[in-house]
C-alpha positions in Angstrom: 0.0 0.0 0.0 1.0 3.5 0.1 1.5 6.2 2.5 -1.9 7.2 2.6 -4.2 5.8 5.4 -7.3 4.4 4.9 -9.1 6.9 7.0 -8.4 9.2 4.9 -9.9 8.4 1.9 -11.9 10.6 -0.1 -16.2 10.1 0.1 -17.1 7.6 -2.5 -18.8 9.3 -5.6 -22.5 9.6 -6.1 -24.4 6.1 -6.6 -21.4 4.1 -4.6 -22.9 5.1 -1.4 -23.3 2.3 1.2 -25.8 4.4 3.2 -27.5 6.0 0.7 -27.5 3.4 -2.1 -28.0 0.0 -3.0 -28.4 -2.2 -6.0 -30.6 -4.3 -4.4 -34.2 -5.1 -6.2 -36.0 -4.1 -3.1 -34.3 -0.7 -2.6 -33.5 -2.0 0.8 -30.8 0.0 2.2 -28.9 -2.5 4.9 -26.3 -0.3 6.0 -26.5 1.1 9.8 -28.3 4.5 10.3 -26.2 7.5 12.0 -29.2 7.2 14.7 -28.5 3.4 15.1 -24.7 3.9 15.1 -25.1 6.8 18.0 -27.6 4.6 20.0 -25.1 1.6 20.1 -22.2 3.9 21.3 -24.4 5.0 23.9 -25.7 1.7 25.0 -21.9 0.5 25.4 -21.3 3.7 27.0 -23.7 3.2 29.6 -22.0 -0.7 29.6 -18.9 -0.1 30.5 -19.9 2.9 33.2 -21.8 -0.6 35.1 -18.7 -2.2 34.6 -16.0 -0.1 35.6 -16.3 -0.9 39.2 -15.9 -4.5 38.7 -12.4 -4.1 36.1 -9.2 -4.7 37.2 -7.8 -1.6 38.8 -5.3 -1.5 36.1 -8.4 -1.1 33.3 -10.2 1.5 34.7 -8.6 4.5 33.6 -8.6 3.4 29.7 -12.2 1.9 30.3 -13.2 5.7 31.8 -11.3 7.1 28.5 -13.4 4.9 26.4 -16.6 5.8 28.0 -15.5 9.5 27.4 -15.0 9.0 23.6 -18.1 6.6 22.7 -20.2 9.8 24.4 -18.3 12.3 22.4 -19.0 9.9 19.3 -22.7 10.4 20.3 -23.0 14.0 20.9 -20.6 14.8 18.0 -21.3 12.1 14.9 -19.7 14.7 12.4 -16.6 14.3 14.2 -16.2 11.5 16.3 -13.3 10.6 18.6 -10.9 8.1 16.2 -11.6 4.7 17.9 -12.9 1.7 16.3 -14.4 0.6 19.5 -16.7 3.4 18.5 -19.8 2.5 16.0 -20.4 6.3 14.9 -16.4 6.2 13.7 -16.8 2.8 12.0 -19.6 3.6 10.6 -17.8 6.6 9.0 -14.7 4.8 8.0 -16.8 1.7 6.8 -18.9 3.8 4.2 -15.8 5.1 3.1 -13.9 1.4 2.6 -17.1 0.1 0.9 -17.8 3.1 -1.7 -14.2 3.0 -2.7 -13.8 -0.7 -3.1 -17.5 -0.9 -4.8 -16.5 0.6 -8.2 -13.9 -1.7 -8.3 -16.3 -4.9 -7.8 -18.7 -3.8 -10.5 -16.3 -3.0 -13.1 -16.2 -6.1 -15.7 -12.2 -5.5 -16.2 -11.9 -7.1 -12.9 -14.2 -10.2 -13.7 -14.2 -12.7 -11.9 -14.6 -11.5 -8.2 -15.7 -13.6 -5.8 -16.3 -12.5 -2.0 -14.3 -15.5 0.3 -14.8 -16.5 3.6 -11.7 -18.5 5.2 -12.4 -19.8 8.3 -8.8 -21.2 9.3 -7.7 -23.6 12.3 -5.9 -22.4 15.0 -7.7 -19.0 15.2 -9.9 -19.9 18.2 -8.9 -17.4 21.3 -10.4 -18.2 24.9 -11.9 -15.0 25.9 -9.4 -14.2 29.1 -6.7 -14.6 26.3 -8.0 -11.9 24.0 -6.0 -8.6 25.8 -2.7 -10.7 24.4 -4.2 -10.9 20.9 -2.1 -9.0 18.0 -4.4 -9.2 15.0 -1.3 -8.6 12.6 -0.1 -11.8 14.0 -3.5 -13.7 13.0 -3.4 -11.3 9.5 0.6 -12.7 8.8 -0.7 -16.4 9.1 -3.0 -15.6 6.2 -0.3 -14.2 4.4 1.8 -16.9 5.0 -1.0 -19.2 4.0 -1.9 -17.2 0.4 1.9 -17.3 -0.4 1.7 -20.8 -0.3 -1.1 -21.4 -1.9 -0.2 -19.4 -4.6 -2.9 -16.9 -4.4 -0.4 -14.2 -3.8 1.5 -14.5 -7.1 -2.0 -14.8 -9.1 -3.0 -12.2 -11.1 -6.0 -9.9 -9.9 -6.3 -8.0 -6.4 -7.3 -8.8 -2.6 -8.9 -6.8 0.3 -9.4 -8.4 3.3 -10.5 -7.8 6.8 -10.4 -9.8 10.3 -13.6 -10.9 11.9 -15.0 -12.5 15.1 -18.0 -14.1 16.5 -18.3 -14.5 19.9 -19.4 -18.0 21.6 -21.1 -17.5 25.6 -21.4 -21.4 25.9 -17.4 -21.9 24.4 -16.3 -18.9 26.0 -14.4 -17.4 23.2 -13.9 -15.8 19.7 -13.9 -17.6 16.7 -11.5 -15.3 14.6 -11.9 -15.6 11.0 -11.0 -13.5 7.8 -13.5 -12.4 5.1 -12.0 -10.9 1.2 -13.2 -9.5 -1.8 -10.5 -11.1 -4.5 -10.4 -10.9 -8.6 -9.0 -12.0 -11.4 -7.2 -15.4 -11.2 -6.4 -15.2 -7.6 -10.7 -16.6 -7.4 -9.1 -19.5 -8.5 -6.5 -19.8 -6.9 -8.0 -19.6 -3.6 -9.3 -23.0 -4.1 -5.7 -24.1 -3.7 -6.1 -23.2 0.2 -7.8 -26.4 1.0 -4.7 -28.8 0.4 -3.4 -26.8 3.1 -3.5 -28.4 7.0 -5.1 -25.2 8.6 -8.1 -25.2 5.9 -9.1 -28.9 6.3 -12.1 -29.4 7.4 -12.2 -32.0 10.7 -12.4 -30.4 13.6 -8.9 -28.9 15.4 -9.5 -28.8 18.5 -11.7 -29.3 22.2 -13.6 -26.3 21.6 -14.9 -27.2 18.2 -15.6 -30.9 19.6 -19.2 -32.0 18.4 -19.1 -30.0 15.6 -19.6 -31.3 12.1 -16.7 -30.9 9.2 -15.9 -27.3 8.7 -16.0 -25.6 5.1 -12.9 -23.4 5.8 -12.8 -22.1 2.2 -16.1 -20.5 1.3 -16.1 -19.1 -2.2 -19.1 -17.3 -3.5 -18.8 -16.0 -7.0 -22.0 -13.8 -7.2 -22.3 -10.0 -6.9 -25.9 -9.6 -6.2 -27.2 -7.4 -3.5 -24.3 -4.6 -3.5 -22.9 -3.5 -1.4 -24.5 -6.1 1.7 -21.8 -8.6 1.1 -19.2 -5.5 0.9 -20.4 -3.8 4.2 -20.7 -7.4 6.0 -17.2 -8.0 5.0 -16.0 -4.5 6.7 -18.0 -4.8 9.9 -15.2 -3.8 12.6 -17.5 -5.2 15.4 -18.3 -8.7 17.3 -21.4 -10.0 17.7 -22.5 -13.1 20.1 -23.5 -16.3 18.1 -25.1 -19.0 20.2 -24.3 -22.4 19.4 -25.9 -25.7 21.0 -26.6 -29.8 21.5 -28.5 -31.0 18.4 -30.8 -33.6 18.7 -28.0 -35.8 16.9 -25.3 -34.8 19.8 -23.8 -32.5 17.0 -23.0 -28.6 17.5 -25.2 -26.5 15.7 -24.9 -22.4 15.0 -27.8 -20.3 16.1 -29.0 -17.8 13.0 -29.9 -15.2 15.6 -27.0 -12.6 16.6 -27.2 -10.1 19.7 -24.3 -8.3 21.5 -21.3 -9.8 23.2 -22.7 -10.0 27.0 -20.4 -8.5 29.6 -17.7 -8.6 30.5 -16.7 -9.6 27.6 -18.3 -6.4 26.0 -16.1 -4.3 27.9 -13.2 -6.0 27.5 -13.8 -6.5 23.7 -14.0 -2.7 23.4 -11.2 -1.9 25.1 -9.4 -4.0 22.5 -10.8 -2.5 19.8 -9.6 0.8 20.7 -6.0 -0.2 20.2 -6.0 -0.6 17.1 -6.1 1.0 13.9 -8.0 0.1 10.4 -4.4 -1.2 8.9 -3.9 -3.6 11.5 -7.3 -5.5 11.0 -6.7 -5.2 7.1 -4.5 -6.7 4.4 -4.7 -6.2 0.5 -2.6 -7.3 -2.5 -2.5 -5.5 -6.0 -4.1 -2.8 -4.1 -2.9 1.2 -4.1 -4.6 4.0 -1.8 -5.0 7.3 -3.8 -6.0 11.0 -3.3 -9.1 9.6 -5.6 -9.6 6.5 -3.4 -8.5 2.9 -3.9 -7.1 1.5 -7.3 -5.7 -1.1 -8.6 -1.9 -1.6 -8.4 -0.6 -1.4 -12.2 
C-alpha cells in the first residue's frame, strides 16, 4: 500500500454510497443508520460505566477514557473521537472502505470476483486470552497461508478484513478472515484447502461435536451490492449462540445479539487499540487521493 491511510480516503462518488444506495431489487438500504450507530455507542457507553467498578484496577482509567470518547461519538457524529471501539467512527470509516472498493467490484475488467470467507484452524482465542491478541499476528498467518497457496502471485487483487464471532457457551472468539478477491487469484484460492489449517475435521476441544468445517467458502456472485461488501468490513463482534443437536452435534444459532459483559467491555477496550491497517490486508491494491485503485 501507500502512505496514505485508509481513514483518509476521499467520500465515495454519487451512486457508490453504502448508506445511501444499493443495488438491491428491493431498494432496501442494509447499511446502519447514524441514529443506530449513536444509540449503540451510547448503549456500550452506559455498559462499560456498570462495569468499571468490577475491572481490574489496572483497566479502569482506559475503560473511563473509552466511556468518554463513545459519548463524544454520540453527541458529535460529524466528528467523532478516532476509535474503532466506537460505531459512529466505524460507521464513517466503513462507508468510506465500501464506496471506494465498490467501483472496483462492479467493473467487468476485474471479472471474476468472488467474496471468500476462510475460516482457518488455530484462530480460536479463549476469551481471558484476548487482551494478548495482536491481529497482525492472526493477518501474517493468512499471508503466509496465500503465499503458499499461490494466491499471492496470481493475477488480480485482494482486500481483506479480520472478523469474530463470539461463543457464551465456548467462552471465546472464533477469529476468521472475510475478502473481496479478482481476477485469477478466485481460482487460486481453491488451492487453500490442500493446506493443514483449511481442512475441514475439527482442530480442537472447543470445536468438539461439531460437524466438518467448510474453511474455504467461495461465492462468486455480486448480487445485492454492497450487503456482502459492508458485512465483510464490519469492525465489530457480535455473540452467536451455538448448541446440542438432537443428533449430539453442534449446531450455529441464525440469531446474533451483543457480546454480553464482560466480555463487551473487555472486547471494546481492545478495539480501541488498534487501527483500520492492523485488522486489514490487500494485495495489488494502491490508496489514492481519488480512493482505492488497482496496483498497475
Amino acid at each position: 500500500m501507500s502512505g496514505r491511510s485508509w481513514e483518509s480516503l476521499p467520500r465515495p462518488r454519487p451512486g457508490f454510497r453504502p448508506g445511501e444506495d444499493t443495488r438491491r431489487s428491493d431498494g432496501v438500504i442494509g447499511f446502519e443508520t447514524l441514529a443506530e450507530s449513536r444509540a449503540e455507542d451510547g448503549h456500550c457507553a452506559k455498559a462499560i460505566r456498570r462495569w468499571i467498578p468490577k475491572l481490574d484496577p489496572r483497566d479502569r482509567a482506559a475503560a473511563e477514557g473509552l466511556r468518554l470518547k463513545l459519548l463524544q461519538a454520540v453527541d458529535r457524529p460529524r466528528t467523532p473521537p478516532a476509535t474503532l471501539a466506537s460505531s459512529v467512527y466505524a460507521r464513517a470509516i466503513r462507508q468510506r472502505i465500501v464506496g471506494n472498493m465498490w467501483p472496483l467490484v462492479e467493473d467487468p475488467a476485474n471479472s471474476p470476483v468472488a467474496f471468500v470467507t476462510l475460516l482457518r484452524r488455530h484462530m480460536w482465542v479463549p476469551a481471558d486470552r484476548l487482551v494478548g491478541v495482536n491481529p497482525r499476528n492472526l493477518n501474517k498467518r493468512l499471508i503466509n497461508d496465500l503465499n503458499r497457496a499461490g494466491v499471492t502471485a496470481a493475477d488480480g487483487w485482494l482486500y481483506g478484513t479480520l472478523d469474530a464471532e463470539f461463543d457464551s457457551r465456548r467462552g471465546g472468539y472464533d477469529f476468521h478472515h472475510h475478502l473481496i478477491v479478482s481476477g485469477g487469484k478466485v481460482a487460486a484460492m481453491e488451492r487453500l484447502r490442500g493446506l493443514g489449517p483449511y481442512a475441514p475435521g475439527r482442530s480442537g476441544a472447543h470445536e468438539e461435536g461439531r460437524r466438518d468445517i467448510d474453511r474455504v467458502q467461495v461465492k462468486r456472485v455480486r448480487d445485492n451490492l454492497p450487503d456482502p461488501m459492508t458485512y465483510a468490513t464490519k469492525f465489530r463482534v457480535f455473540s452467536v449462540s451455538t448448541y446440542i443437536g438432537e443428533d449430539g452435534t453442534v449446531e450455529t444459532g441464525t440469531s446474533t445479539r451483543r457480546v454480553p459483559q464482560p466480555h463487551l467491555t473487555h472486547w471494546l477496550l481492545w478495539m480501541d487499540r488498534w487501527r483500520v491497517s492492523d485488522l486489514l490486508i490487500t494485495q495489488g491494491l494502491t490508496l489514492t487521493a481519488g480512493g482505492i485503485r488497482r496496483r498497475v
